[in-house]
C-alpha positions as CSV (number, residue, x, y, z in Angstrom):
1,X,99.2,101.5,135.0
2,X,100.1,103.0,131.7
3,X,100.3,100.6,128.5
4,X,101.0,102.3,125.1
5,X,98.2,102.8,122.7
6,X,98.8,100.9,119.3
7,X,96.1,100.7,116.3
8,X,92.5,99.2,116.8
9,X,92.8,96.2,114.5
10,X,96.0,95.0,117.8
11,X,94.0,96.2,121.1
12,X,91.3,95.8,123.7
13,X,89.8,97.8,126.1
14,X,89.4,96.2,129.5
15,X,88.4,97.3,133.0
16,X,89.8,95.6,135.9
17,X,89.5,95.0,139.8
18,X,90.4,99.2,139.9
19,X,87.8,100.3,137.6
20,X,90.6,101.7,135.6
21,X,90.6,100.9,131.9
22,X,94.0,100.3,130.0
23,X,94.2,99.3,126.3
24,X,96.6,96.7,125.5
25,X,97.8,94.3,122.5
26,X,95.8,91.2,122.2
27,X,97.1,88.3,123.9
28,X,98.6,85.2,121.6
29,X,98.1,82.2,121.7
30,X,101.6,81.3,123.2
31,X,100.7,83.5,125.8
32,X,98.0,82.8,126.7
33,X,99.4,78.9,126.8
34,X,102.0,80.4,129.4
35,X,99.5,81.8,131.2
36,X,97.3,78.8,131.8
37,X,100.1,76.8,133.0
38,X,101.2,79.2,135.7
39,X,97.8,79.3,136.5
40,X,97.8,75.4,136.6
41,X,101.4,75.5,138.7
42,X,100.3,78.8,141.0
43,X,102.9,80.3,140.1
44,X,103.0,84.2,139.9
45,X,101.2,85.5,136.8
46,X,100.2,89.4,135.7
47,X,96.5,89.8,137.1
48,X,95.6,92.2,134.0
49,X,96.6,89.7,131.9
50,X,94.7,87.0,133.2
51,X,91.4,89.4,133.2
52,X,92.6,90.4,129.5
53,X,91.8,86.6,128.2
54,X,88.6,86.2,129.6
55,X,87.4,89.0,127.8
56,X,89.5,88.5,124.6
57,X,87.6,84.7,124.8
58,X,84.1,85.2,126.6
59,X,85.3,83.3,129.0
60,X,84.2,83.0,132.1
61,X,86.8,84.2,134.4
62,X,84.0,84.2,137.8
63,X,83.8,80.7,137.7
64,X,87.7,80.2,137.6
65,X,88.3,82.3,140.8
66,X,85.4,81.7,142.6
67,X,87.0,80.1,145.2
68,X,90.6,80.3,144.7
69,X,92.5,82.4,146.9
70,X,94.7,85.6,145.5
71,X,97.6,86.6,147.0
72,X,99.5,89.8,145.8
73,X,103.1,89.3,145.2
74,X,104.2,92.7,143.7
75,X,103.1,95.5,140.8
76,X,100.6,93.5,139.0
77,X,102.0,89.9,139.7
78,X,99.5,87.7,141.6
79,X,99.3,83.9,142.5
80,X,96.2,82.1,142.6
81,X,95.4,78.8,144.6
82,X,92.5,76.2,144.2
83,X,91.1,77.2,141.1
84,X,88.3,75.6,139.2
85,X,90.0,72.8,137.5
86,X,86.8,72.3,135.3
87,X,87.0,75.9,134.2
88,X,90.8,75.9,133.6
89,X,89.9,72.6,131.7
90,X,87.4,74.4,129.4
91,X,90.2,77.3,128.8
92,X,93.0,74.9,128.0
93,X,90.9,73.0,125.4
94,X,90.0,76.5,124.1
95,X,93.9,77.7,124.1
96,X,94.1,74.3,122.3
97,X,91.6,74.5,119.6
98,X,93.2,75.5,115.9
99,X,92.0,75.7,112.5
100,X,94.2,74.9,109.6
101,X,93.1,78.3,108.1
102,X,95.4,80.7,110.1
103,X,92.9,83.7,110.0
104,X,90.0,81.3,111.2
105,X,92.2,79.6,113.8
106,X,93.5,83.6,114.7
107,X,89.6,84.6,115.5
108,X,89.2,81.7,117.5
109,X,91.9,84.3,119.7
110,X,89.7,87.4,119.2
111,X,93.1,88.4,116.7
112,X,91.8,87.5,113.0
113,X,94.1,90.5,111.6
114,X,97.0,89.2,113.3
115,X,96.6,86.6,110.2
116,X,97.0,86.5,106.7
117,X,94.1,86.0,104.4
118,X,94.2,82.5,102.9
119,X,94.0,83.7,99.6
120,X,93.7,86.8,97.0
121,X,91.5,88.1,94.7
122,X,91.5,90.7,91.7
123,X,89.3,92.4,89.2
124,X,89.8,92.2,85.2
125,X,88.5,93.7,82.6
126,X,89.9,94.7,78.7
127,X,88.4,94.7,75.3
128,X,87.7,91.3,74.6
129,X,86.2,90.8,77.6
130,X,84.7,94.5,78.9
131,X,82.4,93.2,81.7
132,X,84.3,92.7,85.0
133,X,85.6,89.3,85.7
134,X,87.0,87.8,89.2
135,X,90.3,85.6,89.1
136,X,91.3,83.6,92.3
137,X,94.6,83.1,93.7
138,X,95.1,80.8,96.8
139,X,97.8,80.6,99.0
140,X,99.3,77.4,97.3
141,X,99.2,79.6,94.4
142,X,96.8,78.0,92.3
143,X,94.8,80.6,90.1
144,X,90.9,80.2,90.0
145,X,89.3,82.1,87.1
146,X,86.2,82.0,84.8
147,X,85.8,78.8,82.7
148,X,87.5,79.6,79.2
149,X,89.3,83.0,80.3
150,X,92.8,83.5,79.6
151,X,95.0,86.4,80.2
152,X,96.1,88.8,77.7
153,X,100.3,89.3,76.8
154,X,100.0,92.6,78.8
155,X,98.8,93.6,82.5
156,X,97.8,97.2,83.1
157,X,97.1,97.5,86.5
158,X,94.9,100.8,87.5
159,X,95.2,102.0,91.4
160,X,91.8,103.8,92.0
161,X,88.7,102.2,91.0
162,X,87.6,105.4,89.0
163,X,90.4,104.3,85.9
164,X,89.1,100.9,86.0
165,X,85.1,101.8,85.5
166,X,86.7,103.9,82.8
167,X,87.9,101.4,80.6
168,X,87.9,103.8,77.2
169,X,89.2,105.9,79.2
170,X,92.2,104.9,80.7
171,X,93.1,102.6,76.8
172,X,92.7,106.2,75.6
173,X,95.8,107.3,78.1
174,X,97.7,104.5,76.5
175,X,99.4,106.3,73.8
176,X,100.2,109.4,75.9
177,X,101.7,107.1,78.3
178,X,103.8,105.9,75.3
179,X,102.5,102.7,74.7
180,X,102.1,101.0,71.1
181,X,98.9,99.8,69.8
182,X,99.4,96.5,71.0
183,X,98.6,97.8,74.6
184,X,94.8,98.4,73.8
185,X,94.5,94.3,74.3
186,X,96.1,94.3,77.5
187,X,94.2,93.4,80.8
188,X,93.2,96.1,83.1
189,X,93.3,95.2,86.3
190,X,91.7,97.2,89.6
191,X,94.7,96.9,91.9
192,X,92.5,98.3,94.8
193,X,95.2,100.4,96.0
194,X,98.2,99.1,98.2
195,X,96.1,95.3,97.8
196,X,98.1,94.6,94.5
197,X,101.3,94.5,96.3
198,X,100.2,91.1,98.3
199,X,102.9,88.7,97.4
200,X,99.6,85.5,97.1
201,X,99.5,87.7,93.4
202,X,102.7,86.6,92.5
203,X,101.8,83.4,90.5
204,X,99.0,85.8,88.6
205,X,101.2,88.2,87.8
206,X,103.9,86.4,86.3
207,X,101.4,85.0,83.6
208,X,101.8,88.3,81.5
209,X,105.4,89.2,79.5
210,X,105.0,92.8,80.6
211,X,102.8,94.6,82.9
212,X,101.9,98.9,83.1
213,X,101.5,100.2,86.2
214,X,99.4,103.3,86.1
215,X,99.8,104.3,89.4
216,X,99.1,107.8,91.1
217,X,102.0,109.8,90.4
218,X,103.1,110.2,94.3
219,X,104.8,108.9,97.1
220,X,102.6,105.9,97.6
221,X,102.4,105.0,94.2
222,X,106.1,104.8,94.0
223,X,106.0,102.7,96.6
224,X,103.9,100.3,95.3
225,X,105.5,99.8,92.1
226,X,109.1,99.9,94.2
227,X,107.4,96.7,96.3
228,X,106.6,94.9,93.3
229,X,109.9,95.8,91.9
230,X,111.8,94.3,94.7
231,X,110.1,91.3,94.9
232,X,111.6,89.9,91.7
233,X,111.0,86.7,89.8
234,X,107.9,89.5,87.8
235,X,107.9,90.5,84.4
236,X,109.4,93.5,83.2
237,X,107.4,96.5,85.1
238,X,106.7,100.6,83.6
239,X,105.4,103.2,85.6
240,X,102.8,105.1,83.3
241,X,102.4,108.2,83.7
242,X,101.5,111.0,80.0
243,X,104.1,112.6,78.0
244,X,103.2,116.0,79.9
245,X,103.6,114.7,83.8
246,X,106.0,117.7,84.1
247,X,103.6,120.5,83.2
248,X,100.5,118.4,85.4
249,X,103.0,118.4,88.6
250,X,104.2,121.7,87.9
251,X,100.3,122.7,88.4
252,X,99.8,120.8,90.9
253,X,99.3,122.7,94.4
254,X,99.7,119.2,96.7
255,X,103.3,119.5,97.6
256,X,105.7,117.0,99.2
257,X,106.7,117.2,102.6
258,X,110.5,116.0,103.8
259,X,109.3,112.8,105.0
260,X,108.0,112.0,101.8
261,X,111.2,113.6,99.9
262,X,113.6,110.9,101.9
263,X,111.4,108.0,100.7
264,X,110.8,108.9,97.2
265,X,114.5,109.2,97.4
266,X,115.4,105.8,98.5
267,X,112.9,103.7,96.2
268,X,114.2,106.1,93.3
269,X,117.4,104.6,93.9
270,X,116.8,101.0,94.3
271,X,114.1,100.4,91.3
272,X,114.5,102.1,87.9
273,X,111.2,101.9,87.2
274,X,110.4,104.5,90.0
275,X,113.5,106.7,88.2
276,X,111.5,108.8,85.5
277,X,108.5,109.3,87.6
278,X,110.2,109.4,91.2
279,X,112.5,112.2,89.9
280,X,110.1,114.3,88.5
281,X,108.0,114.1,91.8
282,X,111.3,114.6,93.9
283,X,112.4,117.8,91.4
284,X,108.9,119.6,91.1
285,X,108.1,118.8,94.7
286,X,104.5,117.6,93.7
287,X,102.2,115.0,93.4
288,X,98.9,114.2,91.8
289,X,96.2,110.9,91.8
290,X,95.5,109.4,88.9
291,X,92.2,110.6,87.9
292,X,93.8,113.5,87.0
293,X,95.0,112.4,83.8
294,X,91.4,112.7,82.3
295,X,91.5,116.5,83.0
296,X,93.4,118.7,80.6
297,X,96.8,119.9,82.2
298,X,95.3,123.6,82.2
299,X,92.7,122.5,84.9
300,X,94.7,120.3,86.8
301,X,95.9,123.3,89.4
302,X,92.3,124.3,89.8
303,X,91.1,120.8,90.6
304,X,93.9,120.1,93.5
């Protein structure tokens, strides 16, 4: 039997009756639900499948068949007859069991990333307020943060964690970036990567009237700020990037491949403020990271 290999955070290894091991995806819990009441009915039910939840629960799959009877019906379809009712007891109230936090009811199945978090958290810092602070967002989209904080006007959110343990730093990019004076009070927020994109944010975003986003000047920042773009109901979004982003690119030796090309195209088109940035990525055929921007342009091909 051959089953098609998908990422590690989906699959299991098991090793059946044949000694063979397959990986599969992780069985659900509407599956597994279907499973137990062919079992219950002995009706015809995939044998791997069966072996798969015992060992996605710990469960003890020995005592359920010890003395039932197996009879093959064809491929991997079996039926099973007089087995352990207290065992398929113990499953069902396991295949029963939930939790009102989906990612803790989801482990119960062995699956906890086939769940969403139930909740989101960020990383601020500015000038009022220089030392890191932590602001909660649940999934009712209630915000949690420190006892007499308040947000500034502006957001600049900062991909890579190097820009954000800059903080004179990445102010002093402001102005290059084209920003007036009033931008040195904004908030700076570590977006952690792709993590600022998670739509539980939404309600702690829309608290500032405009928001930077001083992304890495590739495919992958583009789409980030293209995600946040199409979500709507935000406030009005930039993609920062210096005055002299032609002449860094230019130097650049990472170069775009056509995959990349197509999709910097698309979210070019659909968000305008991907345009600027997107087109000169899509006409010099490069890309740079962020932490770039603290390196004179003349070093910037010699760092790549």
């Amino acid at each position: 039997m051959v089953i098609k290999s998908v990422t590690t955070e989906e699959v299991d290894t098991h090793e059946f009756r044949s000694g063979v091991k397959i990986v599969a995806r992780r069985i659900s819990r509407s599956q597994l639900l279907g499973y137990l009441d062919k079992l219950s009915r002995e009706e015809p039910l995939p044998e791997p499948k069966l072996h798969q939840v015992a060992a996605q629960l710990g469960l003890p799959i020995d005592q359920l068949l010890a003395n039932a009877t197996r009879s093959h019906i064809r491929r991997d379809l079996v039926r099973w007859s007089g087995v352990d009712q207290e065992a398929l007891a113990q499953w069902q109230r396991v295949a029963g069991e939930r939790h009102e936090v989906a990612r803790v009811d989801q482990s119960l199945m062995g699956n906890s990333h086939g769940a969403r978090v139930s909740g989101a958290m960020v990383c601020l810092r500015s000038v009022r307020q220089p030392h890191p602070q932590v602001v909660l967002v649940n999934d009712q989209g209630e915000i949690s943060a420190a006892p007499g904080s308040t947000p500034a006007a502006r957001l600049i959110i900062v991909e890579n964690l190097e820009n954000f343990l800059s903080l004179d730093g990445t102010l002093s990019l402001l102005p290059a970036c084209g920003l007036s004076p009033a931008w040195q009070e904004a908030d700076i927020l570590y977006g952690s990567g792709n993590s600022i994109t998670n739509s539980l944010l939404t309600p702690f975003l829309q608290q500032y009237q405009e928001i930077g986003c001083l992304f890495d000047p590739d495919p992958g920042g583009i789409r980030m700020c293209d995600t946040l773009h199409q979500r709507g109901g935000l406030p009005a979004l930039y993609f920062l990037a210096p005055g002299d982003l032609r002449e860094r690119l230019s130097a650049s030796t990472r170069e775009l491949n056509m995959k990349q090309r197509q999709q910097l195209a698309i979210h070019i088109r659909r968000s305008p403020p991907c345009a600027h940035v997107g087109g000169l990525i899509h006409t010099t055929g490069k890309h740079l990271e962020q932490e770039t921007y603290f390196l004179p342009v003349s070093t910037t091909e010699t760092t790549q």
